[in-house]
Phi, psi and omega in degrees: 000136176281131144322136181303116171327174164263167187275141167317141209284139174293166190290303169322288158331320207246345183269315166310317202276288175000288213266334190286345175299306181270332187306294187344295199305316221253006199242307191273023179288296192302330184244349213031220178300339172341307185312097202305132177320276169326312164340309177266344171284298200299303133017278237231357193022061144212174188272168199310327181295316189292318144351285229283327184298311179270348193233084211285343172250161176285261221300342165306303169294028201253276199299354145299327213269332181276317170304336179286326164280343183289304195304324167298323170301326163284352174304281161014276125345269161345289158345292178248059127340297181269011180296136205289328162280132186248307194297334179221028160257328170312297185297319200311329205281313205309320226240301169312336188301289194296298189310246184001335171269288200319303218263328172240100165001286180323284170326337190276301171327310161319329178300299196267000156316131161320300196261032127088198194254053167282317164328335198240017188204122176261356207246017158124004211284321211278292202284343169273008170267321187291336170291300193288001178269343180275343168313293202268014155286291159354294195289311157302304182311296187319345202247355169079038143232028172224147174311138132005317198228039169243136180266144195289350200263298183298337127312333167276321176291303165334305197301315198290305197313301176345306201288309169309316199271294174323293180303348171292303187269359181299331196280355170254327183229164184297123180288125177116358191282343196282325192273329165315331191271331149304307157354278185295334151330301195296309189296165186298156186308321191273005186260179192258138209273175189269338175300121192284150193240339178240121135347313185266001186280144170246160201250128158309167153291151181083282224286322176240180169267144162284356189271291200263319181083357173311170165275138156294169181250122191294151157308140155257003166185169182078174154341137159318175165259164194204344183215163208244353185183170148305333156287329162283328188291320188277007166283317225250305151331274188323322201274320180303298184310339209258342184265000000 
C-alpha cells in the first residue's frame, strides 16, 4: 500500500506564514539581523510561538525572507534578457541593483556577503543569479558598451565595492554617484561617460537625474523620467516650493 499524501496546510496556516513572510521583509529591510523576533510577530499579528511553528529560528527566517528578495532580482533579470537597449538595460540593472540593497538592509548583507547569496539559498539561487547577469553582460559587451575584458564575477565583486562607497559618501554626496562612477569604469575607453564631466554640457531628457546627474534608464513607453528615484523627485519638489 502507498502512503496517504500529505494534507494540504489549512487556509489559517498558510495566511500566518504570509503575513509572517512580509512582517519579515519589511523588519529586516529596516534592521537587518538586528531586526527583534517579537517585532516581527507583532508585525505579523501574531504570536511569537506561531513564527517558531513556520520558522524554528531568527535565522531561518531571515534567509527565506532574503531569498524570496535574491528571487525577485532574478526574476528581473530574467526579464530583460530580451531588451531591446542590451547597453542601458545593463547599467540600469547595475544601479538598481546597488539603489535597492542600499534602501534594504537585509539585501545589502546578501550582496556584500563572501560567500554571496548562496548562503540564503540551497536550490541554485547564487547561479541563476550569475547565469542571467551574465546574459545581460554578454549582451551589452556585444553591443561595445562594456569592455572586453571584464567577466560577470568582476561585476558582481564591483556591486558589493558600489555598497561600500555608497554608504561612505552618502551623508555627502548625491546617491547613485558612486555607482555611476564604477559604472563608467566598465565602459570602453572611446566611449563616452554618462557622468557630465562640464557643467555647462546639455544633456537630453531622459539621459541624467535632474537633481544628482547619475544616468537614467530610458522610458520604454509613457513620459521621460526625469529623476533617477524618489528621494531626488522629492528634492527637486522641495526646491521648486521653496523657489
Amino acid at each position: 500500500m502507498t502512503a496517504d499524501p500529505p494534507a494540504p496546510r489549512r487556509s489559517d496556516a498558510l495566511r500566518n506564514r504570509e503575513r509572517i513572510m512580509q512582517a519579515a521583509l519589511e523588519a529586516f529591510a529596516a534592521d537587518g539581523r538586528l531586526a527583534p523576533l517579537d517585532d516581527i510577530a507583532r508585525r505579523a499579528g501574531v504570536g511569537a510561538g506561531t513564527v517558531y511553528r513556520n520558522f524554528p529560528t531568527k535565522e531561518a527566517l531571515f534567509k527565506a525572507a532574503i531569498a524570496d528578495r535574491l528571487e525577485q532580482v532574478v526574476e528581473e533579470a530574467k526579464s530583460l534578457a530580451d531588451a531591446e537597449e542590451p547597453v542601458e538595460t545593463f547599467y540600469g540593472f547595475v544601479m538598481r541593483v546597488v539603489e535597492r540593497a542600499m534602501l534594504n538592509h537585509a539585501l545589502c548583507e546578501a550582496i556584500a556577503l563572501d560567500e554571496g547569496m548562496s548562503a540564503f539559498d540551497d536550490g541554485g539561487l547564487d547561479q541563476a543569479f550569475t547565469d542571467v547577469f551574465g546574459v545581460l553582460l554578454a549582451r551589452a559587451q556585444a553591443a561595445g558598451g562594456v569592455r572586453e575584458d571584464v567577466d560577470v564575477f568582476d561585476v558582481r565583486a564591483l556591486l558589493t565595492g558600489c555598497l561600500v562607497m555608497e554608504r561612505r559618501r552618502r551623508s555627502s554626496g548625491p546617491p547613485g554617484r558612486m555607482t555611476a562612477l564604477a559604472c563608467d569604469a566598465l565602459r570602453p575607453a572611446c566611449a563616452e561617460s554618462p557622468l557630465p564631466r562640464n557643467e555647462t554640457r546639455q544633456t537630453s531628457r531622459n539621459e541624467t537625474c535632474e537633481v544628482c546627474g547619475i544616468p537614467l534608464v530610458a522610458a520604454r513607453t509613457g513620459r521621460p523620467a526625469r529623476y533617477c528615484g524618489a528621494a531626488c523627485r522629492q528634492k527637486a519638489h522641495r526646491r521648486r516650493s521653496v523657489s
